[in-house]
Every structure is written in structure tokens, then in C-alpha cells.
C-alpha positions as CSV (number, residue, x, y, z in Angstrom):
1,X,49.5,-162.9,99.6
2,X,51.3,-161.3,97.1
3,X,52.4,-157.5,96.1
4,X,51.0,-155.3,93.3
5,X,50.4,-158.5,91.5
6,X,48.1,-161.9,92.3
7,X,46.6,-164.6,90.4
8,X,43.8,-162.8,89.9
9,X,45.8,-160.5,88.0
10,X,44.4,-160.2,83.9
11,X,47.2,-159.1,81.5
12,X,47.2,-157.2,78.6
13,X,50.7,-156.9,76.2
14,X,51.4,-154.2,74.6
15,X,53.6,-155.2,72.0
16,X,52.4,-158.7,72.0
17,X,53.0,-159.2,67.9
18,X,56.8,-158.6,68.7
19,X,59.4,-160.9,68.5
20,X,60.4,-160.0,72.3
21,X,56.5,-159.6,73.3
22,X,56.0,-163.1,71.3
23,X,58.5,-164.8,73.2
24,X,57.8,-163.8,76.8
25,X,53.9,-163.7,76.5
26,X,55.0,-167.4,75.9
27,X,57.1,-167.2,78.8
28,X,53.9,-165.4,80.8
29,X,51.2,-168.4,80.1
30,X,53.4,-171.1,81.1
31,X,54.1,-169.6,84.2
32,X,50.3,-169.8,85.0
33,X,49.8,-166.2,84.4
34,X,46.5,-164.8,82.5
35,X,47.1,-163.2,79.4
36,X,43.9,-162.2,78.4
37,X,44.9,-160.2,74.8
38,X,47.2,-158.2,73.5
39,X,47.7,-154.6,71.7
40,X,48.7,-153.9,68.0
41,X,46.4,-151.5,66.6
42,X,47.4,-152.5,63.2
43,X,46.8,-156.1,63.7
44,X,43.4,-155.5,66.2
45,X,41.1,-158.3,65.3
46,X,43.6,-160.7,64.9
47,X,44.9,-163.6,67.1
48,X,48.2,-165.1,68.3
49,X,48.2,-168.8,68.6
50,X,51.0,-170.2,71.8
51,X,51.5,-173.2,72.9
52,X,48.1,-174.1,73.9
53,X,46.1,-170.9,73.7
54,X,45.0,-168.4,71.3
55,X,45.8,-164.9,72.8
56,X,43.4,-162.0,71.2
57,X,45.1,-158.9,69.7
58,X,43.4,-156.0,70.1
59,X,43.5,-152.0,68.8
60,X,43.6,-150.5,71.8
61,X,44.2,-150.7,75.4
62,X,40.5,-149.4,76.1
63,X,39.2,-151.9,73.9
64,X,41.4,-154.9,75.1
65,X,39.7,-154.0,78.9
66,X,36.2,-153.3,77.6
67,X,36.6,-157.3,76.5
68,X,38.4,-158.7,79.2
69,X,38.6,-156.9,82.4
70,X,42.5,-156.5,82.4
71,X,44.2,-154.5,85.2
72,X,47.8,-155.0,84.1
73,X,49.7,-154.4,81.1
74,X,52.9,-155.2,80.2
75,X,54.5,-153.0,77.6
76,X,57.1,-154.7,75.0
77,X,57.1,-151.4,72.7
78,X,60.4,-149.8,71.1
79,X,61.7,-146.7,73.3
80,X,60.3,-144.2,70.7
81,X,56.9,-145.5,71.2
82,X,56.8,-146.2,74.7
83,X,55.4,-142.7,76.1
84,X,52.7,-142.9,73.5
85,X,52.1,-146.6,74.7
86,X,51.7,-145.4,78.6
87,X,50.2,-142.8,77.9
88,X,47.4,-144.9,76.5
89,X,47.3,-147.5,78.8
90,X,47.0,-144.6,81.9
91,X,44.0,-143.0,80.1
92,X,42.3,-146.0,79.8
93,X,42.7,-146.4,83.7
94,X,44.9,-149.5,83.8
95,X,45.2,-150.1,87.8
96,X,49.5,-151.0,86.7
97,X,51.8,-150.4,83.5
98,X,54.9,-152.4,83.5
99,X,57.3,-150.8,81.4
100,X,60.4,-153.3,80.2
101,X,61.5,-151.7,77.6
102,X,65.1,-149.9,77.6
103,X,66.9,-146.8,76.3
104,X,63.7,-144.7,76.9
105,X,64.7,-141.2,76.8
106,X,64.9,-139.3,80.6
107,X,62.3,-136.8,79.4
108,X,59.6,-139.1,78.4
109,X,60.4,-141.4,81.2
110,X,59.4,-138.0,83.5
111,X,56.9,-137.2,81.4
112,X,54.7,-140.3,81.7
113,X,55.9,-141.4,85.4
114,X,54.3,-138.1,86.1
115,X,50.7,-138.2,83.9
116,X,50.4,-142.4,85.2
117,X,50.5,-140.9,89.0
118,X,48.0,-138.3,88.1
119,X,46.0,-141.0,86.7
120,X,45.9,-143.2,89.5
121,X,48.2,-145.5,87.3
122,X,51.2,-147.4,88.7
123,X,54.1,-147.8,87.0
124,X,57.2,-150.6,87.2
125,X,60.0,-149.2,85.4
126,X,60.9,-148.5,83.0
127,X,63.9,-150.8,82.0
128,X,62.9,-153.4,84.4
129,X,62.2,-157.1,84.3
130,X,58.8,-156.6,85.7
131,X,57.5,-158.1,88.9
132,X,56.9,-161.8,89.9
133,X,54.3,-163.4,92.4
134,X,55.9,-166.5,92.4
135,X,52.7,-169.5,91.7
136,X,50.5,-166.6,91.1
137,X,51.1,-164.3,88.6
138,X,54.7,-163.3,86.2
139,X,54.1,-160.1,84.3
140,X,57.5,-159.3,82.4
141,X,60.6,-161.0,82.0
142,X,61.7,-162.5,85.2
143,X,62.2,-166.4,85.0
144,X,59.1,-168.4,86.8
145,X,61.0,-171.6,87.4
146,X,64.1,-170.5,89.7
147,X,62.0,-170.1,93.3
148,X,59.0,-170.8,94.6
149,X,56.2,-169.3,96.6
150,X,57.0,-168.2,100.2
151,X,58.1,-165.5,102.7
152,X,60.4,-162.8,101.7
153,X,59.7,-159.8,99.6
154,X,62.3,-158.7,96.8
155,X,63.2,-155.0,95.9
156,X,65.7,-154.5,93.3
157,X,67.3,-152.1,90.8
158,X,69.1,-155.1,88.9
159,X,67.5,-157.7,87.3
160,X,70.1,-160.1,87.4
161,X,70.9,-159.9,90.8
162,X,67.1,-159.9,91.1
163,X,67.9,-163.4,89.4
164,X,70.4,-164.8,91.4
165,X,68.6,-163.4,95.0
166,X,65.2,-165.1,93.6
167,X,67.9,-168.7,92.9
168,X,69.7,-168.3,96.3
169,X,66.9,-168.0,98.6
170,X,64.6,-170.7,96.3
171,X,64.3,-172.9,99.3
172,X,62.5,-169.9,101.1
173,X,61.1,-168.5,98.5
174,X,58.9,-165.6,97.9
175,X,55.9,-163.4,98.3
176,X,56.6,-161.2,95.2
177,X,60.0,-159.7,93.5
178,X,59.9,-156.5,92.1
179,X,62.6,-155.3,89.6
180,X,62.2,-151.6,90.0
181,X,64.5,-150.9,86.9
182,X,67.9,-148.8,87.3
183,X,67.3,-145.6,85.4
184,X,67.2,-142.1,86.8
185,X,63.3,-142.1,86.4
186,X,61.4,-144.5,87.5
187,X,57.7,-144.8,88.7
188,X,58.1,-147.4,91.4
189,X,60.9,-146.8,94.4
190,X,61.9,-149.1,96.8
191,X,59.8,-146.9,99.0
192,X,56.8,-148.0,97.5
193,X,57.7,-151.4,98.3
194,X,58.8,-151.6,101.3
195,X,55.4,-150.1,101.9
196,X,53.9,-152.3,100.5
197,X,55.7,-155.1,102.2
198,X,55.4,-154.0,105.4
199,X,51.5,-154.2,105.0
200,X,51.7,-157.5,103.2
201,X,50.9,-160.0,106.2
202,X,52.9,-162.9,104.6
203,X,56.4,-161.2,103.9
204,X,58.6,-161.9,106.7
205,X,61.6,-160.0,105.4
206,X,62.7,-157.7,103.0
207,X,65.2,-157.8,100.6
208,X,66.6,-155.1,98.9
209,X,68.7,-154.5,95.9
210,X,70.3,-151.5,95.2
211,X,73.1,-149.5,93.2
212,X,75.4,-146.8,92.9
213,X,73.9,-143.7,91.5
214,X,71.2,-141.4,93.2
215,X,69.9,-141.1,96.6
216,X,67.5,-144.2,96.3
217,X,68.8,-146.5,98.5
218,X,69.5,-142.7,101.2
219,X,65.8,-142.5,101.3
220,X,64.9,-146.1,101.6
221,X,67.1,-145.8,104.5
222,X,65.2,-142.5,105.9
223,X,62.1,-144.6,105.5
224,X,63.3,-147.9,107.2
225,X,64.0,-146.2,110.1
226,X,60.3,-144.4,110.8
227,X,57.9,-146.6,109.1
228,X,59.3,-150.6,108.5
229,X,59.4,-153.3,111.6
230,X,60.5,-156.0,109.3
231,X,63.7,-157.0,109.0
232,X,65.6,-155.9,106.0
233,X,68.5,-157.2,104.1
234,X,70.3,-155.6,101.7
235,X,73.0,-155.5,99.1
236,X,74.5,-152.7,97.2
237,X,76.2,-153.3,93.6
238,X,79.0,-150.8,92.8
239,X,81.7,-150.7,95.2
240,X,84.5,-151.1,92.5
241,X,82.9,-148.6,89.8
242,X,85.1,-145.9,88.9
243,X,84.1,-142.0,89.5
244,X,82.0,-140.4,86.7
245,X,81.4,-143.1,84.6
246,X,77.7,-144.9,84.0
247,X,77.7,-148.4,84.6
248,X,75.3,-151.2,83.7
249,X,71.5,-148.8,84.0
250,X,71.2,-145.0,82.9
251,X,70.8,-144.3,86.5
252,X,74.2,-146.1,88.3
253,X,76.7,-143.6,88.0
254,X,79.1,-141.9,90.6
255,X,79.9,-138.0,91.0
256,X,82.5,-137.0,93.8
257,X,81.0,-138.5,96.8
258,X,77.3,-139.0,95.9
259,X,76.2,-141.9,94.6
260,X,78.8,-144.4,96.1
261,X,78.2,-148.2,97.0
262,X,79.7,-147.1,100.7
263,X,77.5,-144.2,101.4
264,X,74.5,-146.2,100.5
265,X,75.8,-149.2,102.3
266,X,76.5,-146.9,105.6
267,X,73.4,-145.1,105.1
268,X,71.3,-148.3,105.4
269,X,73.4,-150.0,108.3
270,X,72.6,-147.0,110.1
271,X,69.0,-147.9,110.2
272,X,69.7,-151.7,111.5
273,X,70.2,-153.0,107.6
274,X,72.2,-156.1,107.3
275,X,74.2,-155.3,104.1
276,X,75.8,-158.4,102.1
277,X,79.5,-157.7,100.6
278,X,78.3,-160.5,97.5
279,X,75.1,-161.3,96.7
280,X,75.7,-164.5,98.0
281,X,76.3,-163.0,101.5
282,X,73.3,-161.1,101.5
283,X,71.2,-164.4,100.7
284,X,72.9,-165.8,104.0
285,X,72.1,-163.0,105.6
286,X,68.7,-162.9,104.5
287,X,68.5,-167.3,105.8
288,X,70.1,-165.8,109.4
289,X,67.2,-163.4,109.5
290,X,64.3,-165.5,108.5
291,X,65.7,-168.5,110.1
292,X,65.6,-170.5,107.3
């Protein structure tokens, strides 16, 4: 079982005739999963030839489902374009936008986050690395070849502790990791999956990455406590990050005494969270509670 994502998945990539959308569509295929076209309204009609495929561009996101059936698109767009892009892909009723691209500006980020919901469109992201069902499906940026299928679930604000959690626990492996992206708006919450988690019958435990900055990892806590019976373990990245300043994502940033790595640490420990000091920790943690 898997998470938002399976192999049945059918990808669309916005952004495919990029250099970045080039290079990870590649990335995509020889993971196993099935790009089925991309979009480039200026290039619709065309093709893009990888290493043992030829990938179908098409003009629109309506028109690239009509053709193939895609549910998922990943979006590889600049940050100027990316509302317009989302907003395209949500009114042609794709079932989940994944949104990698950075520096989007807050008010389109709440913008779209808000019209996708109202379309019955979910989004990952933005600034993200996407979302991996490892020997299923890889929609995004997250490396296919550093775990393996099995039975923890992954949550993260980072992607590169998403990364090294994924590498750590690689003899375990994983149901699906789900880089949630670190800026102040985002469309997926760790809510959403540990919901999701909880119903998946195959994830044993949870892992979940947070960061200083918000309440995120407050109300992940909240939830926990009423609605999740599977263990979680957690880590929290921050705890040296000096007051008032934004580091690494738009989102991680520290004002007085909201925001900080201890609250959120405290907060989740409350609920019966096991809460690594290193990410390395957490990954034993994570083996103590599995028994792995």
C-alpha cells in the first residue's frame, strides 16, 4: 500500500521542456514511474525523446488527461508562473498537483492552496521534493535508489533530512515519504498525513520531520493525541537557530517564544512522541519502535 501515490499513478509534467523538468522526468521513468506526457503549450504536439521512451508534450493539462488518463502532475514551472500553472491543472480536475518549485510568492501560494481545495485538488507543496512510493511510483525530486519498499510512513518539512531519514531506515524501508515543503503555505500538513497513515494498513510507524517556524508540528501534536494509534517518531530541525531570523524555507523562522525547536519538541513528547536530538537518533528510535 502506498499514500497519495501508487503505481497506478499516471503523471503529467508541467514544465517537462525545462532543463530541471528534463532532468528529473528522466529521473521519474527510471524509477519505474509512468510519465504519460508533459505540458508546454508552446511546444504541444511535440515529443521528448529519454532514455528509452518518447514522452508526449502537450498544450494543456485538460488535453494531456483527455489522452492519457493522468491523475498527477508534477509542476517544474518558474515561481511567476506557477499559480497560473495550478490553477490550470485544478480546473482540469487533476485528483494531485505537486508543486516543486521555490520562491513562490506567499500570496499566490494562498491563493491557489485555497482554489485546488475548492476543487477537490490536492496539493504537495509548494517548495517540496514531492512524494515517493518507494517501487511504485516517484513524482518529484526525491532520489528512488536510497531505500526500498517497506513499513514506515515519512512526513517532512525538509527534503534533505527527508533524504537522509529515507537512507537511515533503507533496511526497513517505506510505504511512502512525503516532503510537505517548509514555506508558510502549504497545501499538504502533516495532518493530512498522519491521516492518511493511520488508515494506510501497511505503515507501521510514522515518522515525522519538522522545523522551527509556525505551529505545524503544535497541531500535529493536538492531532496525535485524539486520532493516531501508531507510533510516531519524530525529529525537529532548529534548536541552534537564532531569534528572528529565517533559516533554510520561507516558513522556519523564530519570534520570541513561538516557533522554537523546544516548544515543538515538548509539544510532541507530550503526546507519547519519541523525539530524536540528530537525525540519526530519530532513525534509532524509529528501529526501537518498529523492531527492526
Amino acid at each position: 500500500m502506498a499514500v497519495f501515490l501508487t503505481k497506478e499513478s499516471k503523471i503529467l509534467v508541467q514544465g517537462m521542456t525545462g532543463a530541471e523538468g528534463v532532468k528529473h522526468t528522466r529521473r521519474m521513468l527510471a524509477a519505474g514511474t509512468e510519465v504519460v506526457g508533459g505540458v508546454n503549450p508552446r511546444k504541444a504536439g511535440q515529443s521528448v525523446d529519454f532514455d528509452d521512451r518518447s514522452v508526449p508534450v502537450f498544450g494543456s493539462v485538460r488535453e494531456g488527461m483527455e489522452a492519457t488518463g493522468a491523475d498527477v502532475s508534477v509542476l517544474f514551472v518558474p515561481p511567476a508562473f506557477a499559480k497560473a500553472a495550478v490553477t490550470e491543472a485544478a480546473d482540469a480536475g487533476i485528483g494531485l498537483a505537486v508543486v516543486i518549485t521555490e520562491g513562490i510568492p506567499v500570496h499566490d501560494a494562498v491563493a491557489f492552496t485555497s482554489y485546488a481545495k475548492d476543487k477537490g485538488t490536492r496539493i504537495i507543496g509548494p517548495n517540496c521534493p514531492g512524494l515517493i512510493s518507494p517501487g511504485q511510483s516517484n513524482a518529484g525530486i526525491i532520489p528512488a535508489d536510497i531505500t526500498k519498499p517497506g513499513r514506515i510512513g515519512l512526513v517532512s518539512k525538509s527534503g534533505t533530512l527527508t533524504y537522509q531519514l529515507m537512507y537511515e531506515l533503507r533496511n526497513i524501508g517505506f510505504s511512502s515519504c512525503v516532503g510537505i515543503g517548509g514555506d508558510p503555505v502549504i497545501g499538504t500538513t502533516h495532518i493530512d498525513c498522519l491521516q492518511a497513515f493511520e488508515d494506510d494498513p501497511d505503515t507501521e510507524l510514522v515518522v515525522l520531520i519538522g522545523e522551527i517556524g509556525g505551529d505545524a508540528e503544535e497541531r500535529a501534536a493536538a492531532y496525535i493525541r485524539e486520532h493516531v494509534t501508531k507510533p510516531v517518531v519524530g525529529y525537529v530541525a532548529g534548536f541552534t537557530a537564532p531569534e528572528g531570523r529565517t533559516m533554510g524555507h520561507a516558513g522556519a523562522i523564530v519570534s520570541g517564544s513561538s516557533g522554537t525547536a523546544q516548544a515543538k519538541k515538548e509539544a510532541l513528547e507530550a503526546v507519547g512522541v519519541r523525539v530524536g536530538s540528530t537525525p540519526t537518533e530519530t532513525a534509532r528510535l524509529a528501529l526501537e519502535a518498529i523492531g527492526g
